[in-house]
Backbone bond lengths (Angstrom), bond angles and torsions (degrees), N, CA, C in turn:
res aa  C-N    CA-C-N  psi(-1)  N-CA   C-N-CA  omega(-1)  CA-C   N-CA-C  phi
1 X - - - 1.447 - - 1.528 108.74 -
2 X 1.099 108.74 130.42 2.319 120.83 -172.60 1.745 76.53 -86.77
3 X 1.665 82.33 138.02 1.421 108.26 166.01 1.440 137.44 -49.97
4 X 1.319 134.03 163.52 1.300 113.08 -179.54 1.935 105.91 -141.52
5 X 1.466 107.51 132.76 1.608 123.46 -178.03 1.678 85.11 -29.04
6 X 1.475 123.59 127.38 1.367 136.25 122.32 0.915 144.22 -39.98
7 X 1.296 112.21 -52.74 1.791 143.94 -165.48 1.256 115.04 162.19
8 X 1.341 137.54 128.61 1.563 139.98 132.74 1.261 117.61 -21.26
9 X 1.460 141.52 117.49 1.438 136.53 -157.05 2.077 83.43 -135.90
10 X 1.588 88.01 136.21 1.555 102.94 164.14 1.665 124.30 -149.75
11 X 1.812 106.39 119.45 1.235 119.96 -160.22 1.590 93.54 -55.79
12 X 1.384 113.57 161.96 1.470 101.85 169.66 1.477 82.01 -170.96
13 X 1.730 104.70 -173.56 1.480 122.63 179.55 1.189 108.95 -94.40
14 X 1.617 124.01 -54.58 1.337 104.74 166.88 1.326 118.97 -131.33
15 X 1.485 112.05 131.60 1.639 121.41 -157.69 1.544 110.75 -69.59
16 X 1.102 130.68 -25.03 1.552 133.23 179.85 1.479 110.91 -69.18
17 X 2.086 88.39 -53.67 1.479 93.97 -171.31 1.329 123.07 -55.78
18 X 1.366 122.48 -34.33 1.272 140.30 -155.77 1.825 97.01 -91.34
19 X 1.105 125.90 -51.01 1.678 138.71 135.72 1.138 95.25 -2.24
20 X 1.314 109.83 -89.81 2.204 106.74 -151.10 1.331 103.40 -65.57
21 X 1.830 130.07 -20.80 0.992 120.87 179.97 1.763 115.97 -62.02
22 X 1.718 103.64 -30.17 1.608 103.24 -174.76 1.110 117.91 -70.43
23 X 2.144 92.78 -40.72 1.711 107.52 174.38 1.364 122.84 -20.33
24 X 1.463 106.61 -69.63 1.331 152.20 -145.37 1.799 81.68 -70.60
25 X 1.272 116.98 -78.90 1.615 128.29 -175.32 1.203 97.81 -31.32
26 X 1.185 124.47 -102.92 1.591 151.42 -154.45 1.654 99.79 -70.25
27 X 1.764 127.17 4.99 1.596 96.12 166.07 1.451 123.00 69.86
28 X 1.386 101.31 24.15 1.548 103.85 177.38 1.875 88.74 -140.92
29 X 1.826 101.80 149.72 1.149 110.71 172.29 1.425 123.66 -91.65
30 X 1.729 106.22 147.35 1.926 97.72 -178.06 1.468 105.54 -55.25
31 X 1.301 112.07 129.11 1.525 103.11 158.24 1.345 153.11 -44.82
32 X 1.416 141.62 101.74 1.360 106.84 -168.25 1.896 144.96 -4.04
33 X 1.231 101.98 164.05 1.566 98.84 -177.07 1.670 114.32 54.59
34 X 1.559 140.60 21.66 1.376 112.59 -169.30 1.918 91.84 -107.95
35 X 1.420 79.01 132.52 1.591 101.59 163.62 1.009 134.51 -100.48
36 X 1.665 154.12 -167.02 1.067 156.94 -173.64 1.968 101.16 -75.83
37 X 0.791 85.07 -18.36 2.029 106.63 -174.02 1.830 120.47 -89.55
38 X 1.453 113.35 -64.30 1.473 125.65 -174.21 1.737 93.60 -132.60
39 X 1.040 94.31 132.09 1.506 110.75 -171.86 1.881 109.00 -138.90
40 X 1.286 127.40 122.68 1.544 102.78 164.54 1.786 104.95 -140.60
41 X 1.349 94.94 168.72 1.849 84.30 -178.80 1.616 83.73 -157.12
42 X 1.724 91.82 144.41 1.630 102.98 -167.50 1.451 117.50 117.92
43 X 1.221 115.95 -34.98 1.822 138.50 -157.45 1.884 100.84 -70.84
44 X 1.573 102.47 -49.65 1.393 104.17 -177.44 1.708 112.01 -95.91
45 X 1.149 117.45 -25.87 1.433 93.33 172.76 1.448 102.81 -127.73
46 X 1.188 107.72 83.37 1.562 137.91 169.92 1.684 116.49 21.19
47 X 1.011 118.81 72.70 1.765 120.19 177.42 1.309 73.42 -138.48
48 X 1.986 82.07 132.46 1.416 123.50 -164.52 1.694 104.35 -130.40
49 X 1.937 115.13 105.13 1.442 98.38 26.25 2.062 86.71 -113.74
50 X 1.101 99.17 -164.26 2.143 103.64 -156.37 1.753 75.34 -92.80
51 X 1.072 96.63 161.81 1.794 127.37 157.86 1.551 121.39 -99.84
52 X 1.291 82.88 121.00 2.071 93.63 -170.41 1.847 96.92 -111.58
53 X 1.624 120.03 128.25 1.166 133.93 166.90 1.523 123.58 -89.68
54 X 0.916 136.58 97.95 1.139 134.16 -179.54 1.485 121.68 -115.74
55 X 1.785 116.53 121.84 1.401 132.00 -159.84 1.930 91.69 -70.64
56 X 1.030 109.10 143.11 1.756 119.24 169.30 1.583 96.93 -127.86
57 X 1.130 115.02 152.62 1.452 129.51 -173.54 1.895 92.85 -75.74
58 X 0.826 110.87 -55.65 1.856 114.81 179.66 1.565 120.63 -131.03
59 X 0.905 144.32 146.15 1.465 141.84 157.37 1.529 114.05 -50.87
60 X 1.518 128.00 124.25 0.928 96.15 179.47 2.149 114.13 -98.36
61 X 1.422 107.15 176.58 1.592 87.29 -166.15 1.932 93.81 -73.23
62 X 1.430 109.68 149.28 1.127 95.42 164.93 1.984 102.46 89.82
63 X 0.998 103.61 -13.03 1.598 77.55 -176.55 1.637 86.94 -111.82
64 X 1.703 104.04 156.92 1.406 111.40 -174.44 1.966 105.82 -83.49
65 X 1.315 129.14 151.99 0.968 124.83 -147.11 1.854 87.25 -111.31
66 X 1.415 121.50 -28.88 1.651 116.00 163.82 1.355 94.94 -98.39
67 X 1.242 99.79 154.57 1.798 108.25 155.83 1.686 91.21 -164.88
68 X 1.338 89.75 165.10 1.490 110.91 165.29 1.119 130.94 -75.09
69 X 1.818 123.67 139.65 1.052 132.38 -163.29 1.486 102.96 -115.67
70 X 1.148 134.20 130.88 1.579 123.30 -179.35 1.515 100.85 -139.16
71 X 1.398 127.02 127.56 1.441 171.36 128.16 1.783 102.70 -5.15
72 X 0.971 150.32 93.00 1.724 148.83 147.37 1.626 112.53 -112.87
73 X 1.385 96.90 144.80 1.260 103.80 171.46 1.361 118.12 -99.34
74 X 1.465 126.02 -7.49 1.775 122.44 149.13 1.621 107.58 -113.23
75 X 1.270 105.25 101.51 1.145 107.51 -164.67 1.445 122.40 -55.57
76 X 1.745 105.74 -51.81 1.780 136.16 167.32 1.239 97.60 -46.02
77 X 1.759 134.62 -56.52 1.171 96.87 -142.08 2.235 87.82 -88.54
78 X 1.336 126.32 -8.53 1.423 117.28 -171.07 2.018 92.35 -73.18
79 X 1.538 99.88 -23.43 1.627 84.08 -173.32 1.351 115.18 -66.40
80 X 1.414 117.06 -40.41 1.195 138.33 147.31 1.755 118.71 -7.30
81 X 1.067 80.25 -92.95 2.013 97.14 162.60 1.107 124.94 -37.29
82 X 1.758 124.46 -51.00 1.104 101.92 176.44 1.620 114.55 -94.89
83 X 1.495 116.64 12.76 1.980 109.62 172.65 1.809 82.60 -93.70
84 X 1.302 144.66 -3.99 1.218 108.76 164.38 1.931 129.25 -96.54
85 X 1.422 92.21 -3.44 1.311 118.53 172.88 1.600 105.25 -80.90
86 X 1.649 108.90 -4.07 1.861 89.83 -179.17 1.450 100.50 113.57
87 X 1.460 132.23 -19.11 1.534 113.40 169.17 1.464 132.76 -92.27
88 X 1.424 114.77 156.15 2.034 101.80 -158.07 1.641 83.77 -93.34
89 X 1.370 121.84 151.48 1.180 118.34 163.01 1.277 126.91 -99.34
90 X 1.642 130.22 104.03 1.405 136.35 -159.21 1.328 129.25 -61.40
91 X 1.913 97.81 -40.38 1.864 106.20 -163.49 1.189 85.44 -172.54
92 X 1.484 104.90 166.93 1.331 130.86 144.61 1.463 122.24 -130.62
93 X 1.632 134.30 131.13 0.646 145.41 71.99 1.235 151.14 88.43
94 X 1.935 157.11 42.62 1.533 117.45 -175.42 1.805 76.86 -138.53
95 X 1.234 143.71 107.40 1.532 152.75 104.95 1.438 127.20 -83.65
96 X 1.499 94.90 167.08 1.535 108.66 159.98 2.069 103.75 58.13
97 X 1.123 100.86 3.92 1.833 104.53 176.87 1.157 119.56 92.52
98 X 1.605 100.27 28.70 1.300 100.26 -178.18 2.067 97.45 -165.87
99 X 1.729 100.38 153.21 1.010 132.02 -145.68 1.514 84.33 -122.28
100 X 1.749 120.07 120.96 0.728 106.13 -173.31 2.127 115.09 -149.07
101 X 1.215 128.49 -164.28 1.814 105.43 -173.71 1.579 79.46 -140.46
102 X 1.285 120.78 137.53 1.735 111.31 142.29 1.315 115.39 -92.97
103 X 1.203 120.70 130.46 1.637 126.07 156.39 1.339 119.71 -99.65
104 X 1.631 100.19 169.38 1.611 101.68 177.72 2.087 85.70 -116.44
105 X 1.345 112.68 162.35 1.318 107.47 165.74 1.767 102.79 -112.07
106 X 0.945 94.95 171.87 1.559 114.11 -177.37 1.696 111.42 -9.60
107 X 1.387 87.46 -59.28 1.945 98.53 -176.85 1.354 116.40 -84.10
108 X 1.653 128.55 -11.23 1.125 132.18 162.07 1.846 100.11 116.32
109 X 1.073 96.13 18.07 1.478 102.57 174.13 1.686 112.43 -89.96
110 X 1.489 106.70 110.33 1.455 121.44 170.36 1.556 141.01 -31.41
111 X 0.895 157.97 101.27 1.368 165.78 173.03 1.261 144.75 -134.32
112 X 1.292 139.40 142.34 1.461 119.49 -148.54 1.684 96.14 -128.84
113 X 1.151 100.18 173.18 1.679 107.32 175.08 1.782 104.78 -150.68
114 X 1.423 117.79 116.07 1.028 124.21 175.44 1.752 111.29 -116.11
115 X 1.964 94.58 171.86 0.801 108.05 163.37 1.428 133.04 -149.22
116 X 1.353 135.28 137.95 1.752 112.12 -163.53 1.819 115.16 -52.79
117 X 1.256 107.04 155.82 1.748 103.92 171.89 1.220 89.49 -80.18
């Protein structure tokens, strides 16, 4: 089974703040629990797919600040799949309850593929 978008994820400085700003836009409330750190909005009252904020110590140059998050239930073998489809595989991964891969795709554009522990 091909993976499916999770959420739109964007590094930022502060995950709440940047949160109430989407809240606020798009008419959806921050979700419980968001801190200056992990932030998401969308998750509890169903907008598909939710927006997840996540604090990074710096930007790095060159890395994209949204990327896509995609959902598998064998994680290895979709990582698999997509470094033979052409993506480099960066890292792995296990916070926040979840186990997860970064990729780059073809052009060097970032994306991850998780899965729950």
């Amino acid at each position: 089974m091909a993976p499916t978008i999770a959420c739109t994820t964007f590094d930022c400085t502060d995950a709440a703040a940047l949160a109430g700003f989407y809240a606020q836009l798009l008419d959806h409330p921050v979700d419980a629990d968001a801190s200056e750190f992990f932030a998401t909005v969308g998750r509890g009252s169903g907008m598909t797919p939710p927006l997840m904020f996540l604090k990074v110590p710096e930007r790095t140059p060159g890395k994209n600040s949204v990327h896509l998050d995609m959902m598998a239930t064998d994680l290895s073998a979709e990582v698999e799949r997509a470094v033979a489809l052409g993506a480099k595989h960066i890292g792995d991964f296990d916070e926040y309850g979840l186990q997860w891969a970064t990729l780059a795709d073809p052009e060097g554009n970032l994306f991850d593929i998780a899965t729950h522990n």
